[in-house]
C-alpha beads as a LAMMPS data file, in Angstrom:
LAMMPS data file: protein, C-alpha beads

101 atoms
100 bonds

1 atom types
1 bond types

-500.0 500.0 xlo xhi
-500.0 500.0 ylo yhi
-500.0 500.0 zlo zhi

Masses

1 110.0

Atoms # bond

1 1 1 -198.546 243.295 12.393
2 1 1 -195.258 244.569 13.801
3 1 1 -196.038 246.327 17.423
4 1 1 -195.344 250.017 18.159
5 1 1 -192.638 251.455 21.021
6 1 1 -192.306 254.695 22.639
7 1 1 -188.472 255.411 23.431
8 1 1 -188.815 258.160 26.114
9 1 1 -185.268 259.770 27.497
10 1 1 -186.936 262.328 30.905
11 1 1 -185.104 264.408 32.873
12 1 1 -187.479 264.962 35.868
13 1 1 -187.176 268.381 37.953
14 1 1 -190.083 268.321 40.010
15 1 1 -190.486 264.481 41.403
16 1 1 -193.748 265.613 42.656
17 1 1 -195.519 266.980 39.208
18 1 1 -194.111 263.751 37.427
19 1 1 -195.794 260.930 40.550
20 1 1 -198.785 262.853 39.337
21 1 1 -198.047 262.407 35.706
22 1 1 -197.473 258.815 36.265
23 1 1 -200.625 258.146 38.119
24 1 1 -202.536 259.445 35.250
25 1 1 -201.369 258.196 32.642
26 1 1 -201.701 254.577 33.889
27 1 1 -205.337 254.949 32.175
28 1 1 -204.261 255.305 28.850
29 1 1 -201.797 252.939 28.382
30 1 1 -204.269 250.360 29.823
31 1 1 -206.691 251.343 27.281
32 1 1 -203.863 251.219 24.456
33 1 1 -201.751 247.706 25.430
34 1 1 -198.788 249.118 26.778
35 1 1 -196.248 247.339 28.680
36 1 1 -193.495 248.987 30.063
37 1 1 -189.604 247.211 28.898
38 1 1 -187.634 250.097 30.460
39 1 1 -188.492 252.266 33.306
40 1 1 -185.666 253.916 34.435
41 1 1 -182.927 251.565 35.776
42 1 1 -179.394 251.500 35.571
43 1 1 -177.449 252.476 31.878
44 1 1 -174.514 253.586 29.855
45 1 1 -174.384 256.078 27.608
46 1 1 -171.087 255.886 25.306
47 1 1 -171.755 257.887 22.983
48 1 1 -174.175 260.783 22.030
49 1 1 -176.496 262.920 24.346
50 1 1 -178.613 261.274 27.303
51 1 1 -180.896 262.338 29.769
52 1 1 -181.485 260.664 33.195
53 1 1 -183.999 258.433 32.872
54 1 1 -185.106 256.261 30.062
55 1 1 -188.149 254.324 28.924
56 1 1 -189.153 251.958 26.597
57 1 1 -192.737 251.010 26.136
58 1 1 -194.509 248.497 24.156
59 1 1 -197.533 248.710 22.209
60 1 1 -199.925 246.090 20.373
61 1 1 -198.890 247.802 17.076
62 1 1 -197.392 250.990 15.556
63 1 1 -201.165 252.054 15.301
64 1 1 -201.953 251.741 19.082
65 1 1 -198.333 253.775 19.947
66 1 1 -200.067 256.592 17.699
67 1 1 -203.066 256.592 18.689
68 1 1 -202.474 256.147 22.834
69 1 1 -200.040 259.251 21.990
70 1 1 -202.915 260.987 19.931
71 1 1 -205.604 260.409 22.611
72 1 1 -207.348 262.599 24.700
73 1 1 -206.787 260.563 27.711
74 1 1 -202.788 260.832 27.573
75 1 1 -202.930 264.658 26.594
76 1 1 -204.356 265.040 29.950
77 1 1 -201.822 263.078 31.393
78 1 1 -199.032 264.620 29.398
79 1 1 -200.176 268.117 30.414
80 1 1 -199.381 267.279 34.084
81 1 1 -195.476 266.108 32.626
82 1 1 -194.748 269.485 30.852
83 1 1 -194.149 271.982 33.706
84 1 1 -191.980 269.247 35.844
85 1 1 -190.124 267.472 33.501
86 1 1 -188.108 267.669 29.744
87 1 1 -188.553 264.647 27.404
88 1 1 -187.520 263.292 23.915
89 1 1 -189.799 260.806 22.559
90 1 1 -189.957 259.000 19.700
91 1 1 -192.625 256.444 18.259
92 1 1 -191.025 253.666 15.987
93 1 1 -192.696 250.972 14.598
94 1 1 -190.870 247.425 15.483
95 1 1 -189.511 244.926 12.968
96 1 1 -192.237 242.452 11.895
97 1 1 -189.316 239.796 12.068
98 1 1 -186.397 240.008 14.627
99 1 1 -183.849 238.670 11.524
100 1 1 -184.997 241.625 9.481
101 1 1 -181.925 244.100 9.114

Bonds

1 1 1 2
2 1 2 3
3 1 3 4
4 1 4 5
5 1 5 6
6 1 6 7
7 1 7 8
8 1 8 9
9 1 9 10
10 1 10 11
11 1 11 12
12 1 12 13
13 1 13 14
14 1 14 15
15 1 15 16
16 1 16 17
17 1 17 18
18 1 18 19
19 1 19 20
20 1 20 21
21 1 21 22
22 1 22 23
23 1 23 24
24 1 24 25
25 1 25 26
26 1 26 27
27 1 27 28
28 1 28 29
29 1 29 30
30 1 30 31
31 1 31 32
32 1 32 33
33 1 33 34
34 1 34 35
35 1 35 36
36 1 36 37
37 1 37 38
38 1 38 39
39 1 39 40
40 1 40 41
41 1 41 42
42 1 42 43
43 1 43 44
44 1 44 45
45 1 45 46
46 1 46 47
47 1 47 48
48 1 48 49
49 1 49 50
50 1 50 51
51 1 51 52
52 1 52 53
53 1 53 54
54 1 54 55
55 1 55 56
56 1 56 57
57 1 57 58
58 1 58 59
59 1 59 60
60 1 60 61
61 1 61 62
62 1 62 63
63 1 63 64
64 1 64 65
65 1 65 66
66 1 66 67
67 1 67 68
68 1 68 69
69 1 69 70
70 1 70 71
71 1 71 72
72 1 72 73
73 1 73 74
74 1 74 75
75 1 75 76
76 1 76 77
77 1 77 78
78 1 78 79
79 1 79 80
80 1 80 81
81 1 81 82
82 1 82 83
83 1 83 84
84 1 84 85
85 1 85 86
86 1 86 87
87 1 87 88
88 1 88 89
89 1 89 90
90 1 90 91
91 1 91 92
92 1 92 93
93 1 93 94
94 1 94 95
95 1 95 96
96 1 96 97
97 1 97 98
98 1 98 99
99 1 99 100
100 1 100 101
């Protein structure tokens, strides 16, 4: 079963309202398998749009990524993101086999 990602590009106005955000969303991804790849850190962007801060997290499958996103647990959580931050997100499903093009 190929696992799920979230690809998250954040640009965070109010540090505050997104420490909160983080704290409680820690729940749900416990509950849903994810394991953070990318959080933040250093990057290029050469070519398109970008925002300052990027994620990638990693779910058990494409299902869990849904349903973590779908839950009410991270709605919650996501509530606390929406006044202090702006964020693209997408949820891909991952190749069941990395020589797969």
């Amino acid at each position: 079963m190929a696992k799920g990602y979230w690809i998250g590009r954040v640009d965070v106005a109010d540090p505050e309202q997104y420490k909160a955000y983080v704290a409680a969303n820690a729940a749900p991804f416990r509950k849903f398998g994810a394991r953070f790849l990318v959080r933040g850190g250093r990057f290029e962007n050469p070519e398109g749009s970008c925002r300052s801060r990027n994620v990638v997290i990693e779910f058990p499958s494409y299902r869990a990524a849904l349903d973590c996103w779908n839950s009410p647990e991270y709605q919650d959580a996501a509530r606390l993101r929406l006044s202090g931050s702006t964020i693209d997100l997408v949820i891909v499903e991952g190749c069941e086999s990395p020589e797969a093009t």
